[in-house]
N, C-alpha and C positions, 0 to 999 in steps of 0.2 A: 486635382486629384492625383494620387501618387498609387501607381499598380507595381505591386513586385510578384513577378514571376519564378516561382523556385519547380522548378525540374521536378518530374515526376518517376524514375528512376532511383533506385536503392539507395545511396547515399545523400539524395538531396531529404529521405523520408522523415527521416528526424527531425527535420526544420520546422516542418510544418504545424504540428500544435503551436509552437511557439506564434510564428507568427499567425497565422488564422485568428488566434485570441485576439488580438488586435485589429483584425480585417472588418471591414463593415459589409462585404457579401462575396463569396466564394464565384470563382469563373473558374469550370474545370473543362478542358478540352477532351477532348476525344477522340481518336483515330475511327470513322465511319467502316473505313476497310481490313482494319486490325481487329476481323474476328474472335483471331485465339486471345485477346487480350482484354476483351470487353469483360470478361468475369474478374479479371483483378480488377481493371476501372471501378465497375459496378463494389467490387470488395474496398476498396481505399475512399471512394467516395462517399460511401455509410460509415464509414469509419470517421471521415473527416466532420460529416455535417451531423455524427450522432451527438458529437461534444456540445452543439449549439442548435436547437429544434427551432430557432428563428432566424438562423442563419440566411438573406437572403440566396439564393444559389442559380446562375447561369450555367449552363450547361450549353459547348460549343461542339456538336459533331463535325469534325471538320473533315474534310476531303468527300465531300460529297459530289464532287465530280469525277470520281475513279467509277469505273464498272462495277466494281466490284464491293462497292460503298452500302450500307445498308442504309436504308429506308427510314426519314426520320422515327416514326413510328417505332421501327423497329429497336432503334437505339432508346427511347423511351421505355419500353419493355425490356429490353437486355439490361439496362441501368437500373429496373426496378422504381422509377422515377415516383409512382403511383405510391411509393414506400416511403419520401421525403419528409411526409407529414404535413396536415392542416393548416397548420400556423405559418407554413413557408413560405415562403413567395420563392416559382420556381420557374422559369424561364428555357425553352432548348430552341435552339437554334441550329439549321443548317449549313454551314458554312463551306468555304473553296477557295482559293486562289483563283484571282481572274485569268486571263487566255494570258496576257503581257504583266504580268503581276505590278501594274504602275498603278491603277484606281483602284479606288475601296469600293468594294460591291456595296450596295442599298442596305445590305441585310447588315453589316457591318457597322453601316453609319447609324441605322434602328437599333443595335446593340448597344455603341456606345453611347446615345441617347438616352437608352434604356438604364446604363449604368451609373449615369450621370444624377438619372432623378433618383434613383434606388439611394445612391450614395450620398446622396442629398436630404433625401427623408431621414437616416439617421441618426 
């Protein structure tokens, strides 16, 4: 499997239909505790997955160990997730850095499992 990660910031935006055409199922991250910034997320991510309504889509809330991290659920609802469409196959996950950042959390190793057979079904 080959993953390219392109930046989610202004200048990398352009890139992205290009290659997405290409992609076989979308992984978009997400800051748990970057409130002010969950409504562009939620904006760029229906943007992204409206081009292709089978798009498979993972969804990583990450920093879910800050205090101040919302609630899987809640990122579910702020993303509008419910809005992805029937035909999707759509995935969220909780995510964190461990205490000593050396091992992969479980939830991690279930992800890319998860991405393996997604990527393999198509």
């Amino acid at each position: 499997m080959e993953f390219l990660e392109i930046g989610g910031s202004e200048p990398f935006r352009s890139y992205w239909e290009m290659y997405l055409s290409k992609g076989l199922l979308l992984v978009f991250v997400v800051d748990s505790a970057d409130h002010k910034r969950l409504p562009e997320a939620k904006k760029y991510l229906h943007q992204l997955i409206g081009t292709n309504p089978v798009l498979p889509l993972v969804v990583f809330a990450n920093k879910q160990d800050l205090g101040a991290a919302y609630h899987i659920t809640d990122i579910h609802e702020a993303l509008a997730l419910s809005e992805v469409g029937n035909d999707r196959k759509m995935f969220l996950f909780g995510t964190q850095v461990t205490e000593n950042g050396s091992e992969i959390p479980s939830i991690m190793q279930d992800a890319r499992d998860l991405i393996g057979h997604l990527a393999a079904d198509m």
